[in-house]
N, C-alpha and C positions, 0 to 999 in steps of 0.2 A: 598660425600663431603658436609660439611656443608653448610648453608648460609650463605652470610654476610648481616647483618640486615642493612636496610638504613638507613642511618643518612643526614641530611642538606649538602649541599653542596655548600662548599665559593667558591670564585671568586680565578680564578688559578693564581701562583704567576706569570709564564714564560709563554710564546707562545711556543707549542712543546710538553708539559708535564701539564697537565692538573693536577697533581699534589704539592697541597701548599707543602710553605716553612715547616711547623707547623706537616708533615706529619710523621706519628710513623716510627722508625728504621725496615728494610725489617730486618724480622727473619730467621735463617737462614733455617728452615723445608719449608718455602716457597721457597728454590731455585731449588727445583726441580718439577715441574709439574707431578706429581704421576698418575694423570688420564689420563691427559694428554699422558704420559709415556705407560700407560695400551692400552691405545685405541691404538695408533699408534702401538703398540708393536703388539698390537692384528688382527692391516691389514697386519704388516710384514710379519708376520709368515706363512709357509706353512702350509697348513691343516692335510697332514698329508700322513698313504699310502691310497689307493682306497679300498673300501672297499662297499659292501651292505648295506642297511639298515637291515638286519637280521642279517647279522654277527656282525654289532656296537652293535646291542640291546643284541646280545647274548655274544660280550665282556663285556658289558658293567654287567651285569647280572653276569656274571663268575666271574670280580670280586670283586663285591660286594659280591657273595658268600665267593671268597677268602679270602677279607679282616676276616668274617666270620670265617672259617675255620681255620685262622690261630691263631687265641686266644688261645685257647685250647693249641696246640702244643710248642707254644713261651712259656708260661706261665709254663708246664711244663718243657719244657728245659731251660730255663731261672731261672726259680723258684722265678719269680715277675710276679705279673698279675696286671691286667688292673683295674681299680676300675670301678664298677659298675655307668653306665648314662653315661660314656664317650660316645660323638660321633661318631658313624660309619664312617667307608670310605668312603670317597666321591669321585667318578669316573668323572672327568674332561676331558676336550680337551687342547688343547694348550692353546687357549685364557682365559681356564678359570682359567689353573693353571698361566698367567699371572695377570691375575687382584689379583687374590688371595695375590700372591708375590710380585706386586705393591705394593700394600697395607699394607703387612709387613714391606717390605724394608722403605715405608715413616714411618711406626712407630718406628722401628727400629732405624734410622737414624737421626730423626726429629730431638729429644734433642743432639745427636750429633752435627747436623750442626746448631743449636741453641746455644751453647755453641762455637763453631770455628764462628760464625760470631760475635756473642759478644767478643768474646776476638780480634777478628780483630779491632770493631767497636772500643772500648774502645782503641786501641792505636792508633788507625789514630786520634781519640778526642785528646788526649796526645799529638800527636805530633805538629797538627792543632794548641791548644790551646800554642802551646809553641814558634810557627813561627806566633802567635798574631794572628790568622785566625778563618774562623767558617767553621766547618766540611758541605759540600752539602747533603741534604735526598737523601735518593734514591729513586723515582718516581714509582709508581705503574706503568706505562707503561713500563719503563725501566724494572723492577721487572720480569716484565709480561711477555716481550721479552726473559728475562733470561732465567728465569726457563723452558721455553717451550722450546730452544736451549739445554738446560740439559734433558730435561723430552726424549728429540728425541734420543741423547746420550742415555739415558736409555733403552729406546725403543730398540734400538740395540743389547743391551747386553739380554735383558729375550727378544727376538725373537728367538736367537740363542741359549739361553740356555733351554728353551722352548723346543727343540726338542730334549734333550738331556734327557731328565729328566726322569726316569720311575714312581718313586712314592717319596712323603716327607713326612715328618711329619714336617707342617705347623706351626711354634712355634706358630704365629697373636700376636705381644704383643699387639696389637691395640685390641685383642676381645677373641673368645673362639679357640684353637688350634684343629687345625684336620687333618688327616690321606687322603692322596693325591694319589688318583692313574691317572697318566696321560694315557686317555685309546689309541692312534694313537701311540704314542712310543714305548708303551710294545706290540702292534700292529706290527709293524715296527721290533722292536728288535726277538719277536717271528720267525716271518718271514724270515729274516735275516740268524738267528743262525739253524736254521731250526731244534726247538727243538718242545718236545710236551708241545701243547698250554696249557693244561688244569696244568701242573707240573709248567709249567715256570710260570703261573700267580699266584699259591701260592707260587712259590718259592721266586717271588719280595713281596709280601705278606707279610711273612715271614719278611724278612728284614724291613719293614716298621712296620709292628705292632711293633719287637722289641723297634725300635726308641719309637713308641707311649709308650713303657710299661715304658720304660726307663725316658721319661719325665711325666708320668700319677702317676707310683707308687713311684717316688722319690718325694715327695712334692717339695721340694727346687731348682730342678736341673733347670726347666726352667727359672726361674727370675735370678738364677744362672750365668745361662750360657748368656742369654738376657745383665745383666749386665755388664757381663764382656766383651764380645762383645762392647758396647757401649763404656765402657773406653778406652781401648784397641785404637776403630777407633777415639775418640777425642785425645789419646795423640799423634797418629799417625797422625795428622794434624799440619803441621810444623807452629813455630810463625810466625807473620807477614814478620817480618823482616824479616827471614830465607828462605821466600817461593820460591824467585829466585833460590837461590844458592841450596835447595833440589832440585828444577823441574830441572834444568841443569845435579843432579847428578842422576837423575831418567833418564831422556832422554840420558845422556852417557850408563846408565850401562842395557836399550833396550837389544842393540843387544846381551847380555848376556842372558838375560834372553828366547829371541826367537829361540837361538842356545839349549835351556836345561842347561847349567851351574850352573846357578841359576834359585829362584822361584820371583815371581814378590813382594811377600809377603816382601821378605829381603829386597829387593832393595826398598821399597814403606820406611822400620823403619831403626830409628837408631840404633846403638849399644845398647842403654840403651831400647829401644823399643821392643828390639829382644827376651830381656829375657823375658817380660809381654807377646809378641805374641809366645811366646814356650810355656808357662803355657797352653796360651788358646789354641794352636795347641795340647798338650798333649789331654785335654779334650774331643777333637775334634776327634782324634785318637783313644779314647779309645769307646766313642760312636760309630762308623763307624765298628771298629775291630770287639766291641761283638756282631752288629749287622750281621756281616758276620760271625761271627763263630757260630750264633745261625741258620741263616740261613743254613747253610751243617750243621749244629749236628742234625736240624729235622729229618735229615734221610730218608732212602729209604722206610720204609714203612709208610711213609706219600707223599714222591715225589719219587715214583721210580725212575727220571732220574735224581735225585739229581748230580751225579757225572759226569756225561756227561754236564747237564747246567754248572754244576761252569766251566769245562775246556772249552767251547764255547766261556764261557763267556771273562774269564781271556785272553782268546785269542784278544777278541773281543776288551777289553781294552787296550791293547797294538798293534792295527793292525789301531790306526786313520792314515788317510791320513796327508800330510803333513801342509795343512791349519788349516784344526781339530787341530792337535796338537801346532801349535802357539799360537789360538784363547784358546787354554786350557792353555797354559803356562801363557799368558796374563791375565786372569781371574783367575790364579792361582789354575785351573780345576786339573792340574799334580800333585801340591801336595795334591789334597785333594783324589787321587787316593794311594800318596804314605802314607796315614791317615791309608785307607782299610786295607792294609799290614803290617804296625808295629804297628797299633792297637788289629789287630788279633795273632798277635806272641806273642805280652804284652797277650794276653786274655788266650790265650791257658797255654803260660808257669807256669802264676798264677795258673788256672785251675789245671795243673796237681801235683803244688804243696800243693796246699790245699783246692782244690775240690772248687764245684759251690758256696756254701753257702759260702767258705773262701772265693772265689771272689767278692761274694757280699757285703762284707764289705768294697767295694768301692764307695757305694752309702750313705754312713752312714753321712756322712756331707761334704762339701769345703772340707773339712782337707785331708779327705781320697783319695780324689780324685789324681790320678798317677800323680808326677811333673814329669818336662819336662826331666831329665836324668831317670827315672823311667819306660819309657815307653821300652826305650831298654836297661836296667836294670830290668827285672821284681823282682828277687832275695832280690834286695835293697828295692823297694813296701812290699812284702811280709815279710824282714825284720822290714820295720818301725810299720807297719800298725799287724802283729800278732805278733811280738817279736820275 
């Protein structure tokens, strides 16, 4: 976190608030405490399963091999490769892949809630200015208070998804993107599924280099997808005036959401929001899909127990307990499961109609990319996109 440089310091307007009347509009990237958020995230968090120090160093080593190993194979089953200098996988713990995704999520986000506090700010002026009044600053103490009650919020949410995570690929619009294997989970998960360690660790491998190829040899796709993301969450931040009357309909339509009926996604946008968050859910979809079907198409003679992990696995994803799975419907964890599966149906069925390199003409620009009826339509894709 940067510094802030000193400057002179006048004599305070109030008793309480040591901040003048004269003081700049709180922005909105400042309302949430990011390190704040990291650290505490980072004491929440369980450490992980038990484990030796020979066996962390010799996870740890595995898969930095894997990430390794699986270049080669992605590249030819995919038929995109990685461009040369991209950064290695980087093998983390829990806290580390917290900081890491702190520090996205603020950059992410910043201009977002930069843009929802200015449009707030600007109508409470308007309305102030209209009932003959002068709008109050908001006090760096007050500010200070905030955001740390938000940052603890947050803290909550990447403690618990922390333990969930096997590997990412790290967009960072804050800096350079890199390839995430969380080494206690896949730890955990191996264990667990009681599969062989040395398949399972290129098999999550696998899956993640995809991602990496998919955002490394597309020029466009990350700022792309960054983008659209950002819009997306600032239109989905309801006007001023409207904020009651959404949080009332958000708060009735909960217990929907935590029964499974709906995904917390719908219930967050409106009708007209729906259509803009199906675009970016297509995308999202299709990324997840061809990651998983590039993962099972490596094959057994690169993972012999290819077939055995995926059914574990797939087991595994539908056997959460029943807290698990609220905390996933909340977080809207559920549908980014039901992403894996009609992204992979979209991948295959293109596939089989006009082969890998006709799929790849899904990377070709925006344009190409599958809209949101496309994705369980693949026929209509393939229609627009080769004639």
């Amino acid at each position: 976190m940067n510094s802030i440089p000193a400057t002179p310091v006048p004599a305070p307007a109030e008793p309480g608030d040591p901040t003048p009347a004269t003081a700049p509009d709180v922005r909105g990237s400042e309302l949430v405490d990011w390190g704040f958020a990291a650290t505490a995230a980072g004491r929440l968090v369980p450490p992980g399963p038990r484990a030796g120090r020979r066996e962390v160093e010799a996870l740890v080593t595995q898969l930095r091999s894997a990430g390794e190993r699986a270049v080669g194979p992605v590249a030819s089953t995919a038929r995109m490769e990685t461009p040369p200098g991209t950064p290695p996988a980087l093998v983390v713990d829990r806290p580390g892949w917290i900081r890491a995704n702190a520090a996205s999520m603020g950059a992410m986000l910043g201009p977002v809630l930069d843009d929802v506090v200015s449009r707030k700010r600007e109508a409470d002026r308007q309305r102030a200015e209209q009932a003959g009044r002068t709008l109050p600053e908001v006090g760096q103490r007050t500010q200070k208070v905030g955001s740390t009650i938000t940052g603890t919020e947050v803290a909550g949410i990447l403690s618990w998804i922390s333990t969930k995570v096997l590997g990412q690929y790290d967009l960072a619009p804050q800096g350079t993107p890199r390839l995430l294997f969380v080494a206690p989970n896949i730890l955990s998960a191996e264990r667990e599924l009681e599969v062989d360690p040395s398949d399972f660790r290129l098999w999550v491998a696998v899956h993640e280099e995809t991602h990496r190829v998919q955002f490394t040899a597309v020029p466009w796709l990350r700022q792309h997808v960054i983008d659209s993301a950002r819009s997306i969450g600032s239109e989905m931040v309801p006007e001023p005036d409207r904020m009651g009357q959404r949080l009332g309909e958000i708060v009735s339509a909960l217990p929907g959401v935590l029964r499974g009926e709906t995904d917390i996604t719908q219930v967050l946008a409106t009708p007209e929001q729906r259509e803009r968050l199906a675009e970016v859910t297509a995308v999202m979809s299709l990324l997840e899909g061809h990651a998983d079907v590039v993962m099972d198409e490596v094959g057994p003679s690169v993972i012999p127990s290819v077939a055995e992990i995926r059914r574990k696995f797939q087991r595994r994803r539908k056997g959460a307990g029943n807290v698990d799975k609220m905390l996933r419907r909340l977080l809207g964890m559920e549908a980014k499961m039901r992403q894996y599966r009609d992204g992979a149906v979209f991948v295959r069925a293109v596939t089989d109609q006009v082969g890998v390199d006709g799929f790849n003409q899904v990377w070709s620009s925006p344009q190409t990319l599958p809209r949101p009826a496309e994705i369980a339509d693949p026929a209509a894709w393939v229609a627009r996109v080769h004639g």
